[in-house]
N, C-alpha and C positions, 0 to 999 in steps of 0.2 A: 569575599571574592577571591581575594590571594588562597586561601585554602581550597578553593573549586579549582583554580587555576592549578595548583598542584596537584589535586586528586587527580585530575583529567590527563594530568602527563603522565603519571604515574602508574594507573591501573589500565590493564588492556581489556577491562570486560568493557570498557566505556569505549573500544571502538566498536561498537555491535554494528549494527546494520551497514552498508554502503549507505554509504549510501548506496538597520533592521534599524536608527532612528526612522518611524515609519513617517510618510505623510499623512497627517491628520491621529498619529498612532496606533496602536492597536488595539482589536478588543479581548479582552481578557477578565479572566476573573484568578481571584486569591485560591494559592495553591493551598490554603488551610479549607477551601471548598470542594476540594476535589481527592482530601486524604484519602479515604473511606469508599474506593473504587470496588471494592469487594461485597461491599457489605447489601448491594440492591439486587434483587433478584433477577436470576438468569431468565432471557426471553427465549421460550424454547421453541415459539414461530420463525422467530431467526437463526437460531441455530439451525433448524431444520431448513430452512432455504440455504443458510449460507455454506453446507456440508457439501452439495454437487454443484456447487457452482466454484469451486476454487478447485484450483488442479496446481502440482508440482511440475516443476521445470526442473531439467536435470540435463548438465552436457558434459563435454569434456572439463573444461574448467567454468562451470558457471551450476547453481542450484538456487533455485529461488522460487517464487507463487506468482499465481498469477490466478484472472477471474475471466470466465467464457462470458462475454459482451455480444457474438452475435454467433448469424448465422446463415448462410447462403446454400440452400441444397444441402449436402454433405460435407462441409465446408464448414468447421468452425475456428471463430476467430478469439485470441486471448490476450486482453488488457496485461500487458505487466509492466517493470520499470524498466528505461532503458539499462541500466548499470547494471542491471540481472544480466543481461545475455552482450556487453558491450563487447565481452571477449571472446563470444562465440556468434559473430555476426552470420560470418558464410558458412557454419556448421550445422548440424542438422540434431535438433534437441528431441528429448523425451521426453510427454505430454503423459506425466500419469493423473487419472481423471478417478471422480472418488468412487467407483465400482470395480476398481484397482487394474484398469486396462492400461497399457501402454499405447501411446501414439508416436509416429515418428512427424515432425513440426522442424518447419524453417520460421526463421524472422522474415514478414510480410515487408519486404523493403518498398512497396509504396507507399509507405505511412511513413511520414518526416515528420516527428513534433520538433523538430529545429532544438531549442534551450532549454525544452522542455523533457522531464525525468520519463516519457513512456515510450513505451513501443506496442508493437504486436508481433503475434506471432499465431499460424495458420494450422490447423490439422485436419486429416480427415478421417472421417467416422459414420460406419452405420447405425451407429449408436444415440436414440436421444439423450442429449444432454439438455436441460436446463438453462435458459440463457436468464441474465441479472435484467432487470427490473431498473432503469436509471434515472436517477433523481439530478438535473442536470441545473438544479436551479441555486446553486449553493444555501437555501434558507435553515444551515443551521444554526438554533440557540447555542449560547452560553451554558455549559452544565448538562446542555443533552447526551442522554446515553446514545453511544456506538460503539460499533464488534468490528474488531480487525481479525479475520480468519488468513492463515498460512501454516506454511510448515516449514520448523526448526530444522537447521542445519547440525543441532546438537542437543545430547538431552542431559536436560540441564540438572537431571536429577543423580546423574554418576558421578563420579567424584573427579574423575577426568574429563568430564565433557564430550561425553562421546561420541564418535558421527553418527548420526541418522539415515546415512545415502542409500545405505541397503537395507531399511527398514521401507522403501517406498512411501504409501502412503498414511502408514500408521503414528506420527509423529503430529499430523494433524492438530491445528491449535485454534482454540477459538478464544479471545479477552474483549471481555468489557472496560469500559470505559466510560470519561464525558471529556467533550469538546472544551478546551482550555483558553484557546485560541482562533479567530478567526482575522488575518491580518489583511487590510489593507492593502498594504505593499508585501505581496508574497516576498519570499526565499529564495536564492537564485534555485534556479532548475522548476520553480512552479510551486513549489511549498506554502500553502496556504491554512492548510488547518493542523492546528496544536492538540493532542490531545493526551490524557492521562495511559492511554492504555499502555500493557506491558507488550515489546514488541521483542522478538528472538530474531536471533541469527537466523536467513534464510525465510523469514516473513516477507521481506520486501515484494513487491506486487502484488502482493493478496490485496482483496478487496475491503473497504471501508464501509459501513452498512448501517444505517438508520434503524430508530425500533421499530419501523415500518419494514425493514428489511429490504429497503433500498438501495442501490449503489450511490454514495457520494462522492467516494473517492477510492484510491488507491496508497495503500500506505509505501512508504519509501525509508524513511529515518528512523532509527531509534531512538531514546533518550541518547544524551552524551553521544552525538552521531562520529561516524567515524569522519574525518579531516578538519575537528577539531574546532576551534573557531572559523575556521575558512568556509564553514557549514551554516553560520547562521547571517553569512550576507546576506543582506537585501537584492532582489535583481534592478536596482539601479547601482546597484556597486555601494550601497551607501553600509554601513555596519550601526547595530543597536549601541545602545546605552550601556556600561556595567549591571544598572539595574533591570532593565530587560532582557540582556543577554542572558542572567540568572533562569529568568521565566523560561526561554527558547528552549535554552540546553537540558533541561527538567521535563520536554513535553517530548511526545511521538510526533511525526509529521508529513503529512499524507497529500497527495495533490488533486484538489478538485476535479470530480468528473465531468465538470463541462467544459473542460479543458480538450476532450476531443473530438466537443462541437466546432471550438475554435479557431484549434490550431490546425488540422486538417479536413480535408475538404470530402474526402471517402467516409468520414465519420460526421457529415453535417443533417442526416436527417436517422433518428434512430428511435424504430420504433419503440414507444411507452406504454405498450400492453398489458396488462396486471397478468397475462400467460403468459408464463413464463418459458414458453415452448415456439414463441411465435416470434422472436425479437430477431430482426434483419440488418441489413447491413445493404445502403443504396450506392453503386456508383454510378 
């Protein structure tokens, strides 16, 4: 643990993304079950849904994913994290959508999730877009495979790390994974599912996807999130163990999509149409 404690101070790839004794604990399985993320075949049903349903955010200072959840008229609306756009509340972002259009989008300030990591944000378009398909029941396994799609704020294949801002949206990334985690007592800000996948700079708000190629959630954290320990509170204020801290710090962590059944009141009834062309949005 003292040598994780050092790496973690030490190296700044381990502050990637923005962005726990539990009651009753957590459920988990052994990270020797989950080495071999690679090794299972790609679902290219999912990739194919989850390619137009994810679009880049891009401001003055803010870049991050996000996933189109509804749709009102010409009016669409986009799941992302709040700490994507906390620095561009009243500025006006660009929506690139994956047949490489730009849109111009505010943050939807009717939408309060309070403590919680989401927001939205509004575009408009004569364009059909694809809306996600939402699984709002949290019922995933232990070990089950799921795809976090976004796009990198850097590509990680240069030797300097180099921006992606003006590649739009060719930087596109999709990873497999399995569910590591499912906790009890979420993470402060909503963090409820743990997972294997490999998550980049500038993934946060991309969508979370079952091999059904459902929405379950929205990724937000990477492994070794960035604020360090202060990142794997519990939201009752409570902190893990040494040895489950170990677990936390090792997983991605994404915040369940029924999270905006509950928390707000404009997102309490959302149509679960297998068209994916037909999904609304009631107020």
């Amino acid at each position: 643990m003292k040598n994780l404690i050092t790496l973690m101070a030490m190296s700044p790839i381990f502050w990637g993304l923005y962005c726990c004794q539990v009651a009753s604990t957590t459920n988990q399985i052994n990270n020797s079950q989950i080495q071999t993320i690679t090794s299972f075949k790609s679902n290219s049903a999912v990739e194919a849904i989850a390619r137009p349903l994810t679009v880049r955010l891009l401001g003055e200072n803010i870049a991050g994913s996000g996933v189109i959840i509804s749709r009102e008229g010409n009016d669409y609306f986009v799941v992302t994290c709040a700490h994507v756009i906390d620095s561009n509340q009243d500025a006006e972002l660009t929506v690139l959508t994956a047949d490489g259009e730009e849109y111009i989008a505010k943050t939807d300030t009717r939408f309060n999730f309070t403590d919680i990591d989401l927001a939205v944000v509004k575009f408009h378009s004569n364009n059909e877009y694809p809306i996600a398909v939402v699984n709002s029941n949290l019922n995933l396994s232990l070990g089950e495979q799921v795809y976090v799609a976004g796009f990198p704020n850097y590509d990680r294949e240069t030797t300097n790390r180099g921006s992606t801002m003006d590649l739009g949206i060719q930087p596109y990334n999709l990873t497999q994974g399995k569910v590591s985690h499912v906790l009890n007592l979420p993470l402060e800000r909503g963090y409820k599912i743990g997972m294997s996948n490999e998550i980049e700079i500038g993934m946060s708000g991309g969508p979370v996807l079952n091999k059904k190629g459902e929405l379950v959630g929205i990724i937000g954290r990477a492994k070794y999130a960035f604020g360090g320990f202060d990142a794997y509170r519990f939201s009752d204020g409570s902190t893990p163990s040494e040895e489950l801290l170990e677990e936390l710090i090792s997983a991605s962590w994404a915040i369940p999509i029924y999270k905006l059944d509950r928390q707000d009141k404009h997102f309490n009834i959302i149509n679960k149409s297998e068209n994916r062309n037909l999904g609304k949005i009631k107020y």
